[in-house]
C-alpha positions, 0 to 999 in steps of 0.5 A: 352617719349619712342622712341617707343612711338614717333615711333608710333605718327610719323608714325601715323602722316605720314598718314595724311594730314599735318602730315609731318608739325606737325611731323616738329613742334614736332621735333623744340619743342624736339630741340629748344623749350626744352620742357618735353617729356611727353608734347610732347608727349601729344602734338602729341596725340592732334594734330593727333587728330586734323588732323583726324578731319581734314581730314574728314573736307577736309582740306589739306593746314594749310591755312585752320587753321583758328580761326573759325575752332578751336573753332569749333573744342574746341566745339565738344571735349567739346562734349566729355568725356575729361577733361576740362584740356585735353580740354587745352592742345589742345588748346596750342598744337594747338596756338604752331602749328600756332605760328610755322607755322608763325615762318617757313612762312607757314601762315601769320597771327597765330591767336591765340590772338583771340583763348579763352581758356577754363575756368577750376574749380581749383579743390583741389588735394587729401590729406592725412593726416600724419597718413595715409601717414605713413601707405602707408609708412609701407605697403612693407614688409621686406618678398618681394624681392624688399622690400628695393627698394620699401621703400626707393622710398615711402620715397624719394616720400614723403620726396622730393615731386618729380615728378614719372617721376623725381623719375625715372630719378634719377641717383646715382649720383643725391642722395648726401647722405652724405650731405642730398639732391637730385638733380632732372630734372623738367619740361622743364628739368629744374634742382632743389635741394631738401632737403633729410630727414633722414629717406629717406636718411637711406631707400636709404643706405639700397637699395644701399647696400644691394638690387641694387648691386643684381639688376644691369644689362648691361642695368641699367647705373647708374639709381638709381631705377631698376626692377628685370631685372635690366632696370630703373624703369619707371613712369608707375611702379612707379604709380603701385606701389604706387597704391599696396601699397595704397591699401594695407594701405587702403588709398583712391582708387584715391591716386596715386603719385602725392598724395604723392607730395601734402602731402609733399607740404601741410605738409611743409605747415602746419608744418610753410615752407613758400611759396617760399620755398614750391615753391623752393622745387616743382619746381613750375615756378608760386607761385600761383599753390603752393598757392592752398595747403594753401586751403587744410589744413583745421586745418591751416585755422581753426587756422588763422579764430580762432585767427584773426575773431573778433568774434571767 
């Protein structure tokens, strides 16, 4: 989260009613809670949501926050055209405001043990299958200036299944070349090592060598990834690049980063990984999120389905 992003929810948080008390919430989940920037963030989003409708309620004093008024507020955004996992995220930022206000003897009673969540479908993620992936691999060009850069993130993508937000944190001093591992930042900033191939740690010899020593500026400190003004590579551009190139491989328009992180896991997978380690490796807190790749890899399931159904 950009300190201009925070800026601009803050500021719009102070203009409405209670917004001092969330703009408070949002600063002991930044301190004390330890939460990912990008949660809070989306926090915010949803909870200056919650005060414009509010607001146009009359309602003044976090008193008023009661069970009755955020199911009726979950029904009117089921109205809407937000996911039903945006839908979530609202309800949670919504239970962590009232567990809050508990916590600094605003309200007595939080409520929340009475607050459904909304069901949502577990939908399979997209998946490519390795030849595919190996197209987006090949799409930069050895022509483009930013060729190295470019191939050497698509191979520590799909090498790691690392985040687009862990990819841009990546400092020089996290890629541990020599011995063939990274070390990354996760969700809640919690701390992982991943295992480098060699094909990814050989595209990252290149870039350092010969493309980021060109690239370097006051503002790049020691960012693995930089753009042409020598500032580290944002999530954004990530996910911008990876659509260029997917395009360019004529890969399936939904495919974004987060494509290459379900390869990876689904890849391991199918190639015999066990569970745990996939889970190790993705920095899943819940094995069962890393469970819904044994869904996706429909050939596996067609071997397990010949060689145990007794009639094949």
């Amino acid at each position: 989260m950009s300190r201009a992003q925070r800026q601009s929810i803050v500021a719009d948080l102070r203009e409405l009613p209670l917004g001092g008390t969330v703009v408070d919430f949002l600063d002991y989940l930044t301190v004390e809670a330890g939460l990912a920037d990008n949660t809070i963030l989306g926090y915010g989003r949803d909870l200056r949501e919650f005060l414009r409708a509010c607001r146009d309620e009359g309602i003044k004093d976090i008193r008023q926050f009661t069970p009755v008024l955020v199911q009726k507020y979950m029904y009117t955004l089921a109205g809407t055209d937000k996911s039903e996992n945006s839908a979530k995220r609202a309800l949670a930022a919504l239970r962590m405001l009232l567990k809050f206000g508990k916590l600094r003897h605003l309200i007595e009673d939080d409520g929340t043990e009475v607050l459904e969540s909304p069901k949502l479908w577990q939908r399979l993620p997209t998946v490519c299958n390795k030849q595919q992936v190996l197209h987006l691999l090949e799409a930069p060009s050895p022509e483009e200036p930013y060729y190295l850069r470019d191939k050497a993130l698509l191979e520590l993508l799909y090498a790691t299944g690392v985040r687009a937000s862990e990819v841009a944190g990546l400092k020089t001093t996290d890629v541990n070349l020599d011995i063939g591992y990274l070390r990354c930042f996760g969700k809640g900033h919690k701390e992982r090592v991943v295992p480098v191939g060699k094909i990814a740690i050989s595209a990252t010899r290149d870039y350092l060598r010969d493309l980021r020593p060109r690239l370097v500026r006051p503002p790049s400190g020691a960012f693995l990834l930089l753009s042409r003004t020598g500032r580290p590579l944002s999530r954004i551009e990530i996910w911008r690049l990876v659509k260029k190139y997917a395009v360019r491989a004529g890969m399936p328009r939904n495919v974004t980063v987060h494509t290459l992180r379900h390869c990876f896991a689904t890849h391991l997978l199918s190639g015999g990984a066990d569970l745990r380690s996939v889970q190790e490796m993705l920095g899943h807190v819940d094995i069962g999120t890393t469970q819904i790749y044994t869904h996706v890899d429909h050939e596996r399931l067609r071997q397990i389905h010949k060689r145990f159904h007794p009639r094949p």
